[in-house]
N, C-alpha and C positions, 0 to 999 in steps of 0.2 A: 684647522679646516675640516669640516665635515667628510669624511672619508667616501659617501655614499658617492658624491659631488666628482667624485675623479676617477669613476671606469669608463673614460672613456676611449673610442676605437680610433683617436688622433682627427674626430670630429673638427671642420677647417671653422674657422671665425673668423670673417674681417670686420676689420674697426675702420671705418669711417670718420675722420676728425682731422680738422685742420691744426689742431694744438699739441705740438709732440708732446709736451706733456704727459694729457689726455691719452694719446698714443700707450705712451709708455707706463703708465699706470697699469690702463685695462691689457696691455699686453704681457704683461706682468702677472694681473693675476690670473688669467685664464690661461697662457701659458703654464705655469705651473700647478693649475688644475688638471693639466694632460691636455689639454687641446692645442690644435695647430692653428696657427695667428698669424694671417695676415693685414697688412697696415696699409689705409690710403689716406692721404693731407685733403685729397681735395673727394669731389663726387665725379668729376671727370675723368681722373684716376682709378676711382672705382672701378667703374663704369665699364672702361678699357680693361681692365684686369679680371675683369668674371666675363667678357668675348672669351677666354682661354681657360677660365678658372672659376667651377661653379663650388663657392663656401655652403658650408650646410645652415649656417645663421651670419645675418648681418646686425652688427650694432653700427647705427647710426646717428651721428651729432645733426642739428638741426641748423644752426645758426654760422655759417659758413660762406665765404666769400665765392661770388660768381656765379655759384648752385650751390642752394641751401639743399636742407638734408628733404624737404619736401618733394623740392623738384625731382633729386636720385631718385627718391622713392618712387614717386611718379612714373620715372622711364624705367625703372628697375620692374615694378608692375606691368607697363605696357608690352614688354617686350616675353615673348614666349619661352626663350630660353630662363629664364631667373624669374619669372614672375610668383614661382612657388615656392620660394626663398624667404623665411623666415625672417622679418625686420623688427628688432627692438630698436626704439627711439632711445638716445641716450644726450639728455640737455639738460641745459640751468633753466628755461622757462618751465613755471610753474603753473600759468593760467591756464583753467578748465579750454577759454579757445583754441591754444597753444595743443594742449592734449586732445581734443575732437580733431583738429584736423591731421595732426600725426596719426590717428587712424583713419581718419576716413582717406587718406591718400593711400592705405595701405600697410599700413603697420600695425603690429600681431600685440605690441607689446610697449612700455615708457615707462623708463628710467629716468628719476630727477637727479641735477646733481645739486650738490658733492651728494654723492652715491656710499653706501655701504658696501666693504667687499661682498659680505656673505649675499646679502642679494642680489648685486649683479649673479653669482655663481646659481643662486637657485632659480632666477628667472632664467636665465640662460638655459641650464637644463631641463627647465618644464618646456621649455620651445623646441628645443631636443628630442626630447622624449615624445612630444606628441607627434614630429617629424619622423620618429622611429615609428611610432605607433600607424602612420599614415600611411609609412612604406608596408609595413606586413599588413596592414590590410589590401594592398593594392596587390603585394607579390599573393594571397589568399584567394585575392576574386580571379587575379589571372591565370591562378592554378588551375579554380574551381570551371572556371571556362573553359580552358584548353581540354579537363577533363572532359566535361558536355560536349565538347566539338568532338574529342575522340571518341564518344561512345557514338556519336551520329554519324560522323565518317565509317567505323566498326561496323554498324548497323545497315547503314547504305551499300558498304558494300560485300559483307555476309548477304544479304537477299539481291541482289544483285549479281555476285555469284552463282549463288543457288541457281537463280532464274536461267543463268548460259548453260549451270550443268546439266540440268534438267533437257533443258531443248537442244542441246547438242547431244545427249545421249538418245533423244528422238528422232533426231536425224542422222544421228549415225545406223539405226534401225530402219528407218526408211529410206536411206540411199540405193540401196537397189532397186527395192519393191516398189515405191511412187516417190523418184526424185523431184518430182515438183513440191510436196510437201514437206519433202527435206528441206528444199532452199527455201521455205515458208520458214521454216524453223531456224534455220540460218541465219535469214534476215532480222529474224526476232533478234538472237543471240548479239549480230551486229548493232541493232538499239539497244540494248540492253548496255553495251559495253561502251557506247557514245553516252549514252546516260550517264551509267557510272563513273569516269572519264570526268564530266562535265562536273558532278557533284564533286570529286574529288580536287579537281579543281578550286572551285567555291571555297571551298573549305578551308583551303590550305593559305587563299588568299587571305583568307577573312584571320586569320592567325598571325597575319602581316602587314596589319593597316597601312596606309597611305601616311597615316605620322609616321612613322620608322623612316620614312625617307626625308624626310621635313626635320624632325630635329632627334631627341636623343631618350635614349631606349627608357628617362623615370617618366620625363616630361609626357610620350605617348601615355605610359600607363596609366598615370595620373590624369588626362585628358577623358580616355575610355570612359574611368573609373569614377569620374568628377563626384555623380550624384553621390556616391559610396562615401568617399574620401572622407574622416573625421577633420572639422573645419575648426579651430577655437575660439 
């Protein structure tokens, strides 16, 4: 076995396939490529099983009783929790229409079978690796934001400040001599500090989008990030 093929960080994989076989072949070898392996018979079972349990790649069989691997695919897509979940088709049909519609419902990737060990393993980790590759672009931009938002927060409120000490050092010179200009300056100081107040607000929101409450802290990111996001 290619040695490159097995650092992985116990990356999860379920296999989707009605034929323990099947099962147990591909559980077999990715397992002892270092990844972690979970198994569903049907796409029902899937299905139920990533509600609790989101895998980093799916391998999917097509041809399966009740729900075929298309239809999985289909609600596995529609639904916002899993729809950025990595699907390699994995079947005995061989027809070019067999293979257009395993992607056009949503799948990254197809596997024929009988299959080769070696390449189930290297498509597997090119699907991997670009998923790596999509997270550190996403953890990258949200850095580079959070950065931008703290140099404007910084900014907002260093001149902001300024402006209270400025006119509250004015008014503490004019309170004796013409208190009416003092409380002119005073008032200023109170806008000033409703303003700033208000931006820092904003701000703070805006670093906690409305996804964060909706689902889970890749799924926001990668929503944000969409345009960025390297797609394969």
């Amino acid at each position: 076995m290619n040695k490159n093929l097995s650092f992985t960080s116990q990356e999860s994989i379920l296999i989707i396939d009605d034929s323990p076989d099947n099962l147990k072949l591909l559980s077999g070898i990715l397992s002892a490529a270092g990844y972690k392996v979970h198994l569903a018979p049907s796409g029902k079972l899937a299905l139920n099983f990533i509600q609790s349990n989101l895998p980093d790649l799916i391998l999917l069989d097509i041809m399966m009783p009740q729900m075929d691997g298309y239809e999985t695919c289909q609600q596995l897509k529609s639904c916002e929790r899993s729809q950025d979940i990595p699907v390699i088709f994995i079947s005995a049909l061989q027809e070019i229409f067999d293979k257009v519609k395993a992607f056009s419902v949503g799948g990254i990737d197809y596997i024929t079978k009988p299959f080769q060990q070696q390449e189930v393993l290297v498509r597997v980790e090119n699907q991997l690796r670009i998923r790596r590759l999509s997270r550190q672009l996403i953890d990258q931009n949200i850095l580079e934001e959070r950065n931008r938002m703290a140099r404007e927060i910084h900014d907002t409120l260093a001149q902001t400040f300024t402006g209270i000490i400025i006119h509250l050092g004015v008014a503490q010179r004019l309170i004796a001599a013409n208190p009416e200009q003092a409380r002119s300056h005073i008032q200023t100081v109170c806008e000033l500090a409703r303003s700033g107040l208000g931006e820092a607000r904003r701000s703070v929101e805006s670093l906690r989008p409305q996804l964060l409450e909706n689902g889970d802290l890749y799924s926001a990111l990668n929503y944000i990030t969409k345009a960025n996001v390297i797609r394969y």
